[in-house]
N, C-alpha and C positions, 0 to 999 in steps of 0.2 A: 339889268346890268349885264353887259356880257362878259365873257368868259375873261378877258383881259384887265377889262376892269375892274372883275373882283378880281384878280391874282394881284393887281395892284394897292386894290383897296386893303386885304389882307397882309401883304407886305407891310402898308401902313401902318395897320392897326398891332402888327408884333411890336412898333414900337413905341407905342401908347402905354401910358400905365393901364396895371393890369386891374382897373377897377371892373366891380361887379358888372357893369353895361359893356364895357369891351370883351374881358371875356364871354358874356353870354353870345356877344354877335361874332364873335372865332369859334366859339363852342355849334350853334348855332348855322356856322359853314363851314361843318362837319359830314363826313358822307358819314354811315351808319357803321363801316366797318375800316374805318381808317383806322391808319398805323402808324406810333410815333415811337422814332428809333434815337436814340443818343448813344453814348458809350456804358453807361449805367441801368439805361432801361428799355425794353418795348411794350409800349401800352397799344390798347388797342378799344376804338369806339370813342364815341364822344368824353362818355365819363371819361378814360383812363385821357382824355386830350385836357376836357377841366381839370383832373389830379393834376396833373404836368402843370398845367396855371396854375394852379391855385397852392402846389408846394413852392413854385419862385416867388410866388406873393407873401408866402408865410415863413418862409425862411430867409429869404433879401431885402435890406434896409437900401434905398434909396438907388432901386435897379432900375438900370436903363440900358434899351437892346438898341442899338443903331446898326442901321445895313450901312455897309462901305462901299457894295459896291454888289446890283442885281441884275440880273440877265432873265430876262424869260423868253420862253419858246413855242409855242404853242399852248402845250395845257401844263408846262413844268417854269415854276421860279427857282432859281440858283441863287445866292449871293455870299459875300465873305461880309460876317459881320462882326461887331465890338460888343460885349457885354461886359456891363460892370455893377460892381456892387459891395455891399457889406452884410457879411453874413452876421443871421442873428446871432451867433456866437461869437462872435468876430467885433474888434473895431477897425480892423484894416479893410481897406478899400482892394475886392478884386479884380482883374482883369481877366477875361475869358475870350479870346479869338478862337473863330472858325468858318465853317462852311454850313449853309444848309440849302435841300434839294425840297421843294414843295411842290404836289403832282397833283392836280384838279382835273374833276374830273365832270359836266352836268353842273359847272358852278358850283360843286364840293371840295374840301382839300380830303383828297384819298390816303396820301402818307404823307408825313412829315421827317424826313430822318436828317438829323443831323453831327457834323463829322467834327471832332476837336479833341485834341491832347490831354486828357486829364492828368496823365504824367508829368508833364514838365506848367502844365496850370494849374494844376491843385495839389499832385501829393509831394514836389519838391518840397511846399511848403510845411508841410505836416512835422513835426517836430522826427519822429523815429520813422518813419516813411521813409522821409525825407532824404533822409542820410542816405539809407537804401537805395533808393531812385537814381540818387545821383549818382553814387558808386557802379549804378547798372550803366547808367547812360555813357557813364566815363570811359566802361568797358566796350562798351556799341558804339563810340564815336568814332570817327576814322582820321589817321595819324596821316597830317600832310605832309611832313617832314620825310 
């Protein structure tokens, strides 16, 4: 497979359910020292790529990652995608938009970092967060008038 067509294939398969055979084949085209960046964590190697599967497997009822919209480059995929779900604590259904950058490298994904607001997609929500958040944002928003 060349290089294009795994960055495609692996686009694919992000939005696959995350059963044991799909993750092993994203784990599996893995470089040995890849790095995976969100707003909450950086992992790094395969394992910390499986942790990252296998906590949205264990903590999301009924997740689904759809890209909206991907561009690649050479050995880098971009795309702005939808994630949704219901968290095991939860029975509300959540919505998560953003960005992610994927850099292959020899047919490995080297890093994975991706970019999205956990402020106004997750801690709005949060009961006493929330409040807060919002009060900050209200402060930071800019006055057209």
């Amino acid at each position: 497979m060349n290089q294009e067509d795994l960055i495609m294939e692996f686009a694919y398969r992000l939005e696959r359910p995350l059963q044991d055979e799909n993750i092993e084949w994203l784990v599996g085209h893995c470089a040995k020292d890849v790095i995976f960046l969100d707003p909450f964590n950086e992992l790094s190697g395969p394992t910390g790529y499986r942790a990252m599967l296998n906590d949205v497997r264990e903590r999301c009822r009924e997740f689904r990652f759809t890209w909206c919209h991907t561009q690649t480059s050479n050995d880098v995929l971009m795309g702005r995608w939808k994630m949704t779900f219901i968290p095991t604590t939860s029975n509300k259904t959540w919505v998560i938009r953003g960005m992610s950058e994927l850099t292959f490298n020899d047919g490995l994904l080297c890093r994975h970092e991706d970019h999205w607001d956990p402020g106004s997609q997750i801690f709005v929500h949060v009961p006493w967060i929330g409040r807060l958040w919002r009060f900050v944002y209200r402060r930071l928003e800019i006055n057209q008038g």
